[in-house]
Legacy VTK file of the C-alpha trace (Angstrom):
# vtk DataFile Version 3.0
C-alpha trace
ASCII
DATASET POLYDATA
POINTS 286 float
-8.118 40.640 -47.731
-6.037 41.417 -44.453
-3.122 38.672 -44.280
-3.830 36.376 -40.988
-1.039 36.295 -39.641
1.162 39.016 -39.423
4.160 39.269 -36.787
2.840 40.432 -33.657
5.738 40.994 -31.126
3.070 40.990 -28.497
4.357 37.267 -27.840
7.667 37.612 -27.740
7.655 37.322 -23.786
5.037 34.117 -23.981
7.300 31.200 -22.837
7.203 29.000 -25.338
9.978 27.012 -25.936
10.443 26.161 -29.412
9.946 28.684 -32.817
7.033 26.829 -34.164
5.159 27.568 -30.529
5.758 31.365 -30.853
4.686 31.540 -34.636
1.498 29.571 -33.293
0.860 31.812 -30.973
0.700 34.840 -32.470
-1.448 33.292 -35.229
-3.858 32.256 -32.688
-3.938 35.366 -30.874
-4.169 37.597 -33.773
-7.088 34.933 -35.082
-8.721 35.487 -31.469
-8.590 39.284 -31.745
-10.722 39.190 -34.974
-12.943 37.275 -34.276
-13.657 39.132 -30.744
-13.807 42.124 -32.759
-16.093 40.830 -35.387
-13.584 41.214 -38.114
-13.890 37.922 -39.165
-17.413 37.163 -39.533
-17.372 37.459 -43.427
-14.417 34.980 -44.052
-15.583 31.414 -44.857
-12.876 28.921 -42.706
-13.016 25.007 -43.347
-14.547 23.250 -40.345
-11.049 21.325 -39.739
-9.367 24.774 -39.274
-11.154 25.983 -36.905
-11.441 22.802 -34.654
-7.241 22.801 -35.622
-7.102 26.351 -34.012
-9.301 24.837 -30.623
-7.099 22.333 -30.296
-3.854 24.081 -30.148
-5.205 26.997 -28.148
-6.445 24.027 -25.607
-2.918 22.127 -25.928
-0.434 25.846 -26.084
-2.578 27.660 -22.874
-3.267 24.340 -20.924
-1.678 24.961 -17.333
1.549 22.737 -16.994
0.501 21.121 -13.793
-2.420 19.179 -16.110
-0.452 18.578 -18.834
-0.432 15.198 -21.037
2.120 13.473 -19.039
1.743 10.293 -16.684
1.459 10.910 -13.350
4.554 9.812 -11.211
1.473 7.849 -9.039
0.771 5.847 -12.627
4.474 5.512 -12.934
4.367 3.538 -9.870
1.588 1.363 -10.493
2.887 0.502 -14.102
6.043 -0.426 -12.065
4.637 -2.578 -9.452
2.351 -4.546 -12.197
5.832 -5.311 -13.851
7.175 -6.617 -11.394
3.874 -8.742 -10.000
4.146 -10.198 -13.808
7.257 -11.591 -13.447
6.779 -12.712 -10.389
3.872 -14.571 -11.849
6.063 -15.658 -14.603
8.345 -17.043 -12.107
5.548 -18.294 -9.900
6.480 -16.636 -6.902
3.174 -14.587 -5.894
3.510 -16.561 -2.338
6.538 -14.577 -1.757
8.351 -11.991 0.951
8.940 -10.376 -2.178
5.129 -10.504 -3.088
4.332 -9.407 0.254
6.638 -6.347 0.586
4.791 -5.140 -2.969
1.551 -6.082 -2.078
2.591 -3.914 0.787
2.958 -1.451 -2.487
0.030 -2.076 -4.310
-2.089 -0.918 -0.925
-0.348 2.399 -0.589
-1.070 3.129 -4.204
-4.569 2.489 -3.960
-5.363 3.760 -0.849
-3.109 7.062 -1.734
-5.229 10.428 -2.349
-4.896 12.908 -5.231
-2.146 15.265 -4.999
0.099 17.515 -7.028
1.727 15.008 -8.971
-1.240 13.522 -10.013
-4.223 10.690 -9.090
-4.401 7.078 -9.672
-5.675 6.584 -13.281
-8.921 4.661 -13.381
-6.516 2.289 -16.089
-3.699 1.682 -13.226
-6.622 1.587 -10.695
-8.231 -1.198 -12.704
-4.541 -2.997 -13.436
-3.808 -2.387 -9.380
-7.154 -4.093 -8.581
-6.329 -6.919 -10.526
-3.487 -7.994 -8.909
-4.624 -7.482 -5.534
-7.961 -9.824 -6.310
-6.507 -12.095 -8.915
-3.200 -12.436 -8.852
-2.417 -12.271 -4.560
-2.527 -15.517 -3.169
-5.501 -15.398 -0.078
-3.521 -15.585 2.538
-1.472 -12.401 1.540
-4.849 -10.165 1.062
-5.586 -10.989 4.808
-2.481 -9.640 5.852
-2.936 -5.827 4.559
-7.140 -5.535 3.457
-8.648 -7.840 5.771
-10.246 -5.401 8.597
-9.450 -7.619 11.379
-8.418 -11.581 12.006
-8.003 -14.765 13.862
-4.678 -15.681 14.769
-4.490 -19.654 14.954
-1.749 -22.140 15.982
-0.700 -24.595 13.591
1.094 -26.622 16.028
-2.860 -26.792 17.826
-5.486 -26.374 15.363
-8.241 -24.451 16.864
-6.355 -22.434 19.255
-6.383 -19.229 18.812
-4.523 -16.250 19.895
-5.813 -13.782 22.852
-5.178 -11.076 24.453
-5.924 -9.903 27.906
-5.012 -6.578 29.533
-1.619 -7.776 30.642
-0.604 -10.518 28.486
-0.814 -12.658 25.499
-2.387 -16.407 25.591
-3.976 -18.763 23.419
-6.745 -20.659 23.632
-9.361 -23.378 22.297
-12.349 -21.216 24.235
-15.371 -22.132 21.531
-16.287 -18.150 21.146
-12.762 -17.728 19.369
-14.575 -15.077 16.848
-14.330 -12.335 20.557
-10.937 -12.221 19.442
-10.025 -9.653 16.790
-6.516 -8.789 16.215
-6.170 -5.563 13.827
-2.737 -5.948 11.776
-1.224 -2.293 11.168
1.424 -2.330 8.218
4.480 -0.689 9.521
6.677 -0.179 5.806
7.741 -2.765 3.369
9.775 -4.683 5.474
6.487 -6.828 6.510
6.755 -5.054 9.679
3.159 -4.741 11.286
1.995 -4.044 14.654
-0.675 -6.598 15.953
-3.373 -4.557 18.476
-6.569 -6.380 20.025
-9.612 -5.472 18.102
-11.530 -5.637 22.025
-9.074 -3.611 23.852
-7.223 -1.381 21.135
-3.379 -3.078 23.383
-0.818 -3.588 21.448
1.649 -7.702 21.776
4.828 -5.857 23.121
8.053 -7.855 23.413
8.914 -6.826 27.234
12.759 -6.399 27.976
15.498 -8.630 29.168
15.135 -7.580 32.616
11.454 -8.656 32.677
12.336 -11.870 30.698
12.466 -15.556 31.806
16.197 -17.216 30.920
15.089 -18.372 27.257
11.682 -17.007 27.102
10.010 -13.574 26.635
7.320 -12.880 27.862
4.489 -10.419 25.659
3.077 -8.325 27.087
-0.096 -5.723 26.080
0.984 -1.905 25.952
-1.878 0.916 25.497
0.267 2.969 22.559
3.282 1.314 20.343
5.934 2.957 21.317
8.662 1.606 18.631
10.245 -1.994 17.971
9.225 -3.789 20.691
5.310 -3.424 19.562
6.761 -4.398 15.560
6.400 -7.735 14.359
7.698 -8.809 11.178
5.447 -11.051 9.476
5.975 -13.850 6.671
5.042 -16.908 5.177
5.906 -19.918 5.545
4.937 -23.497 4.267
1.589 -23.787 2.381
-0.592 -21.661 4.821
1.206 -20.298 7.552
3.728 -17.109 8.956
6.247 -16.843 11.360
6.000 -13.771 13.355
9.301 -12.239 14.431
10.145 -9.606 17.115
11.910 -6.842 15.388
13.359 -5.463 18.309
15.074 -9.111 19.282
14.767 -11.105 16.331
13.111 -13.999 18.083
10.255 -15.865 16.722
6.568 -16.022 18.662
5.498 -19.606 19.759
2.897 -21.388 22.010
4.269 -22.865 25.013
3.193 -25.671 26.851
3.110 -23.743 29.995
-0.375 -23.527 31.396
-1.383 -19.863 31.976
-3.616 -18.099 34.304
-6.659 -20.204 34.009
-5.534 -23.878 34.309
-6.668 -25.711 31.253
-8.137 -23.069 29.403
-5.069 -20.372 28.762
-1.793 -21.298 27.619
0.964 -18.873 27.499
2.808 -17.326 24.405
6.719 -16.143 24.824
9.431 -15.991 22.105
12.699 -17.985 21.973
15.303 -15.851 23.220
18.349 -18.219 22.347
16.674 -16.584 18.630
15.713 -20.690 17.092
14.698 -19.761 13.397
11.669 -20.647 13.577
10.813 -23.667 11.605
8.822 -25.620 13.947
4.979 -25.936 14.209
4.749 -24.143 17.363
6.111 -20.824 15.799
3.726 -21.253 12.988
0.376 -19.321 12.781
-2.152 -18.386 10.398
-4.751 -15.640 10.063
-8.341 -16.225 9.376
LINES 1 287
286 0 1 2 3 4 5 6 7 8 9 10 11 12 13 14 15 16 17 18 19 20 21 22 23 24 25 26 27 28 29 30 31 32 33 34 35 36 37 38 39 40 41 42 43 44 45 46 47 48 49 50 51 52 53 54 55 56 57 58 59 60 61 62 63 64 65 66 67 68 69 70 71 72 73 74 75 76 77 78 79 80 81 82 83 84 85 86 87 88 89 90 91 92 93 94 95 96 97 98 99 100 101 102 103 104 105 106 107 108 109 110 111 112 113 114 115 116 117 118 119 120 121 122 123 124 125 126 127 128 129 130 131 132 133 134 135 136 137 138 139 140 141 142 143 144 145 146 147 148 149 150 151 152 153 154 155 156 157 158 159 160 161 162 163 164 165 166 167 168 169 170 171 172 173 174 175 176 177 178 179 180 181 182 183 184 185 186 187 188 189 190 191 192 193 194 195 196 197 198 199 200 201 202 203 204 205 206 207 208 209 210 211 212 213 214 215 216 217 218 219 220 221 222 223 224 225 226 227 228 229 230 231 232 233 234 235 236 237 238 239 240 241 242 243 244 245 246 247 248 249 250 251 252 253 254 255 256 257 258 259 260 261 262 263 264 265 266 267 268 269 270 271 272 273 274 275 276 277 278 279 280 281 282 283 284 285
């Protein structure tokens, strides 16, 4: 009977890398040849041969862009859950540092196939997890909550609107007419905060337009760069401070009536740049 596997220097320009490769692929090529050729219909092969041969033809002529290794997306995800577990083993989920990767976690999952790869439906599952069960509440709002209610801790039941021009807040009863849409800027916890009625963006105005140690915010039809930023974080049990990135002073409620007496009050930000720890800088998102 013929010999199998004879040298065949038909392969000698396949790039394979390593000797055992090229022997294997002559042997399956020659093997292919006979049996396209019905030269091989009379020779009894054992079962695990042949499904041998269909598995190294599969693994030898697979394309390299879908080969066996991880995606650098999955690479990512296994990263981030690392790090998520020892912040859990630290308990520190109600970080800046959780924030900025739950920042992370949402660009993984909302990222779309490409040529490095997709989002295994394992790391999909593990990146699930830790957004729903291992995120404190209060973070989740932040970056998958469609659109919120910004409240006043310092005044409980005032709530944060927006009119064409400027920024108030109020205790109006229909609070729920207004929406603010947070858009995630990069990891930083920069976001920029647009009304969900008017689709304005809060705008830090400039010095020139400012009061002596208060800015004014105003609303501005398209963010035009750091003075529509706003770099959010927690603080105390509930609440965030929200920063102006372009001057590094911290939003508050005033006790300055606004344009409707007793009904708006306005909203600047400290320009002698206070930290922030007081009530009146303190908010929280519904």
């Amino acid at each position: 009977m013929r010999h199998l596997y004879p040298f065949d220097s038909r392969c000698a320009d396949e790039k394979i890398d390593c000797t055992v490769g090229r022997s294997l692929c002559r042997n399956i090529r020659e093997t292919a040849e006979l049996i396209k050729t019905n030269k091989l219909t009379n020779i009894m092969l054992p079962t695990s041969y042949c499904v041998l041969q269909f598995v190294l033809i599969t693994i030898i002529f697979m394309p390299r862009s879908h080969g066996w290794s991880i995606s650098s997306i999955d690479k990512s995800a296994e990263e981030l859950y690392n790090q998520f577990s020892r912040l859990r083993s630290e308990n520190r989920t109600d970080t800046n540092d959780a924030l900025t990767m739950a920042y992370h976690v949402k660009q993984v999952l909302d990222a779309p196939p490409t040529s490095n790869g997709r989002l295994s439906k394992v790391w999909r599952s593990k990146m699930e997890q830790v957004r729903d069960k291992w995120l404190p509440a209060r973070l989740k709002v932040l970056l998958w909550k469609e659109t919120v209610i910004i409240e006043n801790a310092k005044s409980p039941k005032y709530y944060l609107f927006g009119s064409p021009t400027a920024v108030y807040y109020t205790s109006w009863i229909y609070r729920y007419s207004f929406p603010w849409t947070l858009e995630p800027v990069d990891e930083a916890r920069r976001f920029r905060i647009k009304d969900g009625r008017t689709n304005l963006y809060m705008s830090a105005v400039t010095d020139e337009e400012s009061y002596s140690w208060r800015r004014p915010i105003a609303m501005r039809p398209e963010p035009l760069g750091s003075a529509e930023e706003w770099r959010i974080e927690p603080y105390g049990a509930e609440g965030f401070t929200i920063q102006s990135v372009a001057y590094e002073e911290y939003l508050y409620a005033s006790k300055f009536l606004g344009r409707y007496k007793g009904s708006l009050w306005d909203v600047y930000t400290w320009r002698d740049k206070r930290d922030g720890k007081f009530t009146e800088s303190v908010w929280t998102f519904r």
